[in-house]
OpenMM code with the backbone's topology and positions (N, CA, C; nanometers):
from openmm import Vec3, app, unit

residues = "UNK UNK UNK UNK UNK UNK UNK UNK UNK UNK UNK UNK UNK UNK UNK UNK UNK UNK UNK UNK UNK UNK UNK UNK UNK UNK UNK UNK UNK UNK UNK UNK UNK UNK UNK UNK UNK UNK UNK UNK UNK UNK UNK UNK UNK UNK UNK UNK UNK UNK UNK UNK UNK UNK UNK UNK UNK UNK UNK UNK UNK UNK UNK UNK UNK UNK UNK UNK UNK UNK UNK UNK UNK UNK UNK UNK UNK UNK UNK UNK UNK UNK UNK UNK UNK UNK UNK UNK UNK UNK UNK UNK UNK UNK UNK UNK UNK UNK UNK UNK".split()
positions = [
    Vec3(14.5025, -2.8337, -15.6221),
    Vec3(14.6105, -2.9254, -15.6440),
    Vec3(14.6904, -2.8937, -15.7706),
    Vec3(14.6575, -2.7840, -15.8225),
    Vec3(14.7191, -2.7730, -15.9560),
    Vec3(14.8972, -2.7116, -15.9288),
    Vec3(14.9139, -2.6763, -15.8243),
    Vec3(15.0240, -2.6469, -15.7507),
    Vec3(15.1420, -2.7964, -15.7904),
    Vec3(15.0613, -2.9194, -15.8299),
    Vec3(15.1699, -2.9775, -15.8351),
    Vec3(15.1893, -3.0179, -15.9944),
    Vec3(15.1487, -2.9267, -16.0811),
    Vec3(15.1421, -2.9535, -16.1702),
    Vec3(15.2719, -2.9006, -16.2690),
    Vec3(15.3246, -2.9950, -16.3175),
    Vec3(15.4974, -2.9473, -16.3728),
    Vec3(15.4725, -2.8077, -16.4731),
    Vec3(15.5702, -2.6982, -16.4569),
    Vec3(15.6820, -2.6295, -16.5640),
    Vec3(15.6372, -2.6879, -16.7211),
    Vec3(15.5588, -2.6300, -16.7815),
    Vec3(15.5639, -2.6740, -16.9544),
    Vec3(15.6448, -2.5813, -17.0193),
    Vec3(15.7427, -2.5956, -17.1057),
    Vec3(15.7856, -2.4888, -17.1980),
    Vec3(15.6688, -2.4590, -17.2835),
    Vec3(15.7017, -2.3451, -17.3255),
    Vec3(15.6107, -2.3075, -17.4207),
    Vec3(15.6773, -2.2978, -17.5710),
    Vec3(15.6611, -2.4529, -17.6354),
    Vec3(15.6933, -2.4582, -17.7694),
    Vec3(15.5676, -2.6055, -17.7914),
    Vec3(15.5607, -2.5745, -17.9520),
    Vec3(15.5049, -2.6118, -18.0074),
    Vec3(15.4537, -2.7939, -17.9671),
    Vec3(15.2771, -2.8574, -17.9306),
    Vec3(15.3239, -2.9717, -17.8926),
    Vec3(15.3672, -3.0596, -17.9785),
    Vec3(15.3881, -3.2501, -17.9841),
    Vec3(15.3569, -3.2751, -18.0935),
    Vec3(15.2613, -3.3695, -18.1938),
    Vec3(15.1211, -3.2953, -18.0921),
    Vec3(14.9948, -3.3441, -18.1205),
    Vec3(14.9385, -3.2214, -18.0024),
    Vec3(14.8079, -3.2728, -18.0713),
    Vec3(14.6878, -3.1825, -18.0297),
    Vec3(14.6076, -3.2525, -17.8820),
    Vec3(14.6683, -3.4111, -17.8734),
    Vec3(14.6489, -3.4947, -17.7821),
    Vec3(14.7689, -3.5385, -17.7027),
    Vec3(14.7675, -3.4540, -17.5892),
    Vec3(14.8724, -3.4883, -17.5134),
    Vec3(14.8980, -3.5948, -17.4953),
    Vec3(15.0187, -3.6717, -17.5078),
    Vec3(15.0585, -3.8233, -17.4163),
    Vec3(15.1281, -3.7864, -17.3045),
    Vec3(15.1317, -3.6567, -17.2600),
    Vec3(15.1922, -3.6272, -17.1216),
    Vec3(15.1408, -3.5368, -17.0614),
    Vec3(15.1270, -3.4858, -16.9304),
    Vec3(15.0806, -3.3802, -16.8710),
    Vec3(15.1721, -3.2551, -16.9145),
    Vec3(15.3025, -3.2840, -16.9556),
    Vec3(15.3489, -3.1483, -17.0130),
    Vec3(15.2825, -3.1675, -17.1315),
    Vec3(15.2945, -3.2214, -17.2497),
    Vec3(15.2045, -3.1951, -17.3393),
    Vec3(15.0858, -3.1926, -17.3530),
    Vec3(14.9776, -3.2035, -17.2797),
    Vec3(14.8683, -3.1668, -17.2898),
    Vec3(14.8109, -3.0194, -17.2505),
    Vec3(14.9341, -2.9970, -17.1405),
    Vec3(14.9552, -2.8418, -17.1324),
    Vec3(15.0138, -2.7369, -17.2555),
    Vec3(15.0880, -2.7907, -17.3078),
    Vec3(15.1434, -2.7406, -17.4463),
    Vec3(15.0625, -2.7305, -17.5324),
    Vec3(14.9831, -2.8434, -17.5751),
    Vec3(14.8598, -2.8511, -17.6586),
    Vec3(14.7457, -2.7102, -17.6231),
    Vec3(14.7346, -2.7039, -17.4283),
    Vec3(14.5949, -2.6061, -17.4623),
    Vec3(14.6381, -2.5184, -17.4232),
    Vec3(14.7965, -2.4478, -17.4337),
    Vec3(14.8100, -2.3280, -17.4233),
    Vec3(14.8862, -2.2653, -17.5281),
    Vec3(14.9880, -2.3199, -17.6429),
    Vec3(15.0181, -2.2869, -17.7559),
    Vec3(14.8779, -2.3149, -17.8487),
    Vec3(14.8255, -2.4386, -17.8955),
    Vec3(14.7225, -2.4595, -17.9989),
    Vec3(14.5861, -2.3603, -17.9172),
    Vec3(14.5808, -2.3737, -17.8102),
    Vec3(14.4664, -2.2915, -17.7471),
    Vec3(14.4869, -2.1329, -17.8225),
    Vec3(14.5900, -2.1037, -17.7527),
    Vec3(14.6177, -1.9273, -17.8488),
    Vec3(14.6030, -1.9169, -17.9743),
    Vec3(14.6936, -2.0274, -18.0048),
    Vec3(14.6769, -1.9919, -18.2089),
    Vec3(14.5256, -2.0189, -18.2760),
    Vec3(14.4396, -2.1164, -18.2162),
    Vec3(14.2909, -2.1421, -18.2090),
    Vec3(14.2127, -2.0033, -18.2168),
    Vec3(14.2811, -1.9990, -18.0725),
    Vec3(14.1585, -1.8086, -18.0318),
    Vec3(14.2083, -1.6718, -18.1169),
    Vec3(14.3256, -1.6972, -18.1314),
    Vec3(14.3526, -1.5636, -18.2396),
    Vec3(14.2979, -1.6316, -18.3997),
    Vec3(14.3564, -1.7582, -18.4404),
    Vec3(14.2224, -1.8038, -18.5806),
    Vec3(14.1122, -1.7496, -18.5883),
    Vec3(13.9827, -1.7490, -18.4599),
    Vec3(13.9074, -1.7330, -18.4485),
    Vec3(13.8521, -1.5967, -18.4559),
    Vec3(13.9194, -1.5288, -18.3771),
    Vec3(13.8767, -1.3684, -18.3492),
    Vec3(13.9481, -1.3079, -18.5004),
    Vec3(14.0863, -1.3245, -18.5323),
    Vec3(14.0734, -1.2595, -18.7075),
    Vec3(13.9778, -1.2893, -18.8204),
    Vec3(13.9531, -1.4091, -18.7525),
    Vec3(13.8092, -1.4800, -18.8583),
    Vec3(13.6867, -1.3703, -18.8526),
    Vec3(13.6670, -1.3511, -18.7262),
    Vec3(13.5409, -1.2826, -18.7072),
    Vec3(13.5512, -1.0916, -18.7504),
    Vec3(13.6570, -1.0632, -18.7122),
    Vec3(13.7435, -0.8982, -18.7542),
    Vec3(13.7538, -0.9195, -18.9089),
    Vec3(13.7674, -1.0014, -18.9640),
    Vec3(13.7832, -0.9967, -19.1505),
    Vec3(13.6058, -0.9962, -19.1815),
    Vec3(13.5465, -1.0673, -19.1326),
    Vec3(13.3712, -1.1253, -19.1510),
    Vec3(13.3252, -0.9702, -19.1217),
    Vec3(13.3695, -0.8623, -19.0241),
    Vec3(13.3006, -0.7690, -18.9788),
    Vec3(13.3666, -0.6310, -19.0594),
    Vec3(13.4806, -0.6441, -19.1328),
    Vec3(13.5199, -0.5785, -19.1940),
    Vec3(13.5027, -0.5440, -19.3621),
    Vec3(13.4727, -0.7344, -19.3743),
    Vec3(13.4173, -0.7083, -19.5131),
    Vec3(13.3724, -0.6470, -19.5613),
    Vec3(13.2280, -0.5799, -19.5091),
    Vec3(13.1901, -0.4529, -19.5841),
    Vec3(13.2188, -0.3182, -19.6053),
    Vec3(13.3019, -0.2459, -19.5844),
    Vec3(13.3993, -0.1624, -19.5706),
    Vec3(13.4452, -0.1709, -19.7032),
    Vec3(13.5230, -0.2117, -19.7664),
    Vec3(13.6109, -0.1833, -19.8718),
    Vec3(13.5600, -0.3494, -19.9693),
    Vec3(13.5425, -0.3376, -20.0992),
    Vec3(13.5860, -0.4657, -20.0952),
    Vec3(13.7084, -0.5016, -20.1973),
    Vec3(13.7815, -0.4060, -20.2055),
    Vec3(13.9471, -0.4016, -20.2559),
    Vec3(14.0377, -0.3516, -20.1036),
    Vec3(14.0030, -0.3942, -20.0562),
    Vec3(14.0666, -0.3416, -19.9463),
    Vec3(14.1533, -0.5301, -19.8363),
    Vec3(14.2473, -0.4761, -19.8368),
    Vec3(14.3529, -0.5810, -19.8311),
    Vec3(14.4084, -0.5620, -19.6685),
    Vec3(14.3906, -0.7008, -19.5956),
    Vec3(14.4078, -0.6581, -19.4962),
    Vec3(14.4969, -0.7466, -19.4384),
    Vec3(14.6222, -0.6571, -19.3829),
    Vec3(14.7786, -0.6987, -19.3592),
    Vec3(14.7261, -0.7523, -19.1744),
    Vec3(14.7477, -0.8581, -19.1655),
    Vec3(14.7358, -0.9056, -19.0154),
    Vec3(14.8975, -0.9429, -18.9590),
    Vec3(14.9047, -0.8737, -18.8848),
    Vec3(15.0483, -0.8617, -18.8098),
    Vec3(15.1077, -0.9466, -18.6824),
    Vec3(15.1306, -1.0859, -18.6761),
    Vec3(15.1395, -1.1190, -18.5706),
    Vec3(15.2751, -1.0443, -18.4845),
    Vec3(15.2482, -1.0261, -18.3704),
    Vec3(15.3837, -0.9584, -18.2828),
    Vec3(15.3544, -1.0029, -18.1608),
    Vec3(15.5101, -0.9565, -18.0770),
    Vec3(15.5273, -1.0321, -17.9022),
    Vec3(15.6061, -1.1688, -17.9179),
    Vec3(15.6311, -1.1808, -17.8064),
    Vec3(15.7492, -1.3117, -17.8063),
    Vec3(15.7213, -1.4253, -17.8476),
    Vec3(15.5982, -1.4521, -17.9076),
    Vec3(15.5793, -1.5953, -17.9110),
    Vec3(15.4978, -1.6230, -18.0749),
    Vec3(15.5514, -1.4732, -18.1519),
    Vec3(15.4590, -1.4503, -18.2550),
    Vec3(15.5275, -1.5735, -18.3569),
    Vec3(15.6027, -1.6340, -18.3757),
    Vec3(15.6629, -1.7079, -18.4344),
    Vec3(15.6455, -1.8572, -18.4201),
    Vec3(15.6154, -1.8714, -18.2966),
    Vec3(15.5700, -1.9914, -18.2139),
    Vec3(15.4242, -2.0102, -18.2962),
    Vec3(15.3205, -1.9242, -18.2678),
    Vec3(15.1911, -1.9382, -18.3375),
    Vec3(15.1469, -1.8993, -18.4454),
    Vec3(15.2196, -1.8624, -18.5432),
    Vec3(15.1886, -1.8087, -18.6505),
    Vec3(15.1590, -1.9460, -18.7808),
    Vec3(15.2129, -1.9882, -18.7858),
    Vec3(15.2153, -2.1282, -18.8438),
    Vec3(15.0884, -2.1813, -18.8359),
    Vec3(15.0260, -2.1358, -18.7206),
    Vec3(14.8862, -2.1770, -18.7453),
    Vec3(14.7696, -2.1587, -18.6965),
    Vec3(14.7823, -2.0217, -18.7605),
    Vec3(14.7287, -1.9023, -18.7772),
    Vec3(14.7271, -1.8714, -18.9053),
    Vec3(14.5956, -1.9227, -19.0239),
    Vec3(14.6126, -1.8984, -19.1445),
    Vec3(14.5926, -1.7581, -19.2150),
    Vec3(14.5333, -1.6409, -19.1096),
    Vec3(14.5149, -1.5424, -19.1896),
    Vec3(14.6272, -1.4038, -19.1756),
    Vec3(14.7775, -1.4924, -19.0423),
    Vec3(14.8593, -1.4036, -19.0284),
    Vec3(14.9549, -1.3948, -19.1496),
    Vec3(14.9935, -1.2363, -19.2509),
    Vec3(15.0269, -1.2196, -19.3352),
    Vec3(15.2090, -1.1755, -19.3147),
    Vec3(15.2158, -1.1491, -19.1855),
    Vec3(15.3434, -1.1056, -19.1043),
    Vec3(15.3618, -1.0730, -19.0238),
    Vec3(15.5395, -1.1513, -18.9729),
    Vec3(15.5422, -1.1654, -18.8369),
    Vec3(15.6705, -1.0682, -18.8229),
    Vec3(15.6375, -1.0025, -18.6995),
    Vec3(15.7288, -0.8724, -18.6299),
    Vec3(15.6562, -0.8970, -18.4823),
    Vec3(15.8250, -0.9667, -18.3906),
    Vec3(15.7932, -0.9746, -18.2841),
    Vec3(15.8351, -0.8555, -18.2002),
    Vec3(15.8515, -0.7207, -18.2741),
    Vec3(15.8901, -0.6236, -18.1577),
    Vec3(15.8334, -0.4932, -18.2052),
    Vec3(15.7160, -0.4966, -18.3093),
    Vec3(15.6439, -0.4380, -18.3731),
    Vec3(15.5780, -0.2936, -18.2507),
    Vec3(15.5586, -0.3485, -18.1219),
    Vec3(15.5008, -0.2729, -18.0513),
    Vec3(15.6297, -0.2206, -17.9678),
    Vec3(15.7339, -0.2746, -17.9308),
    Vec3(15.8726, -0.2114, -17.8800),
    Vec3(15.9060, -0.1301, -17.9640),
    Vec3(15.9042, -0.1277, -18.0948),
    Vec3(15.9778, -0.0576, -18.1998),
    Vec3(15.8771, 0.0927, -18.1910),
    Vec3(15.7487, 0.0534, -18.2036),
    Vec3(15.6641, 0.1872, -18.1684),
    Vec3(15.6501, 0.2629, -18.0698),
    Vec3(15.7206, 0.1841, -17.9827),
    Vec3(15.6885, 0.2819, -17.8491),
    Vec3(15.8201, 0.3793, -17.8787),
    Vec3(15.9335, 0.3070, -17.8912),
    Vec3(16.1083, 0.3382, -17.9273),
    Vec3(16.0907, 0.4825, -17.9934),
    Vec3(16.0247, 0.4577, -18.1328),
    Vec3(15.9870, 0.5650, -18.1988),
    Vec3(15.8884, 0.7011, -18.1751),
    Vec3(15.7807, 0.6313, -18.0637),
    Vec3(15.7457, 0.8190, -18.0164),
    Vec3(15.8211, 0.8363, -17.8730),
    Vec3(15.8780, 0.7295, -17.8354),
    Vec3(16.0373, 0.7976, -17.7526),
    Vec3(16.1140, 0.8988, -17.7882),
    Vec3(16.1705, 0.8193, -17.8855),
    Vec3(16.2182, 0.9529, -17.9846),
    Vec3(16.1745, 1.0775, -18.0419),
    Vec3(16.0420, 1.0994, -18.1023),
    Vec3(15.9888, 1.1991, -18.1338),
    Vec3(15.9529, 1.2686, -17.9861),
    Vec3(15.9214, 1.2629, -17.8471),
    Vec3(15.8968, 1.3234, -17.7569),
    Vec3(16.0186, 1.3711, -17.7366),
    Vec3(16.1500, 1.3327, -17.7542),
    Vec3(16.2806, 1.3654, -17.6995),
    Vec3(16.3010, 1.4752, -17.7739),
    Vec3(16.3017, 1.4578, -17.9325),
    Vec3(16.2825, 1.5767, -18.0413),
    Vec3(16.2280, 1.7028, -17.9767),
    Vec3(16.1036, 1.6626, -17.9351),
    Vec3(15.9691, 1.8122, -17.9449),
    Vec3(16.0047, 1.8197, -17.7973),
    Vec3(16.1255, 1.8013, -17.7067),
    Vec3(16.1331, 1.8168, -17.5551),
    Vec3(16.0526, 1.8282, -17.4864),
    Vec3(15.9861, 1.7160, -17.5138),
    Vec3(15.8235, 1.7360, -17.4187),
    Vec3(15.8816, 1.6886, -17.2871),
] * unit.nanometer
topology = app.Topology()
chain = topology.addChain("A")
for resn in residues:
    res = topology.addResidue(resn, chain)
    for name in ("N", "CA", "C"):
        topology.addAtom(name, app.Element.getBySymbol(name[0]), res)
């Protein structure tokens, strides 16, 4: 039955407790993401720690919605939403160079 379940935009809700079926969808799919990426950089900084311990680590949010969740996402240091378009762009270019 979820077939009849409305169209949510995907922007920010405004609570964590929906008072609507669009916002409760908003709630567990914007706060859901920014939650699970909190979580998993939490655990990638915890597993990295020992490695360096002057070692400074730039977390990059990117993709269309990096702006949307970054806000809360406390360990993202910067946001570039085309970070991975721009890289591909660039060994575009270098393959065009070396006429591969």
């Amino acid at each position: 039955m979820t077939a009849k379940l409305p169209n949510a935009p995907v922007e920010m809700p405004d609570t964590v407790f929906g008072t609507t079926t669009v916002g409760s969808i908003q709630a567990g799919v914007v706060l859901g993401q920014a939650a699970m990426a909190e979580g998993l950089i939490k655990r990638m900084l915890t597993e990295t720690a020992g490695f360096s311990s002057s070692a400074i680590l730039n977390v990059i949010s990117t993709g269309g919605f990096a702006r949307l969740i970054s806000p809360e996402v406390s360990f993202i240091t910067r946001v570039d939403e085309n970070l991975i378009l721009d890289g591909l762009r660039i060994l575009g270019e270098r393959s065009e160079s070396a006429n591969i």
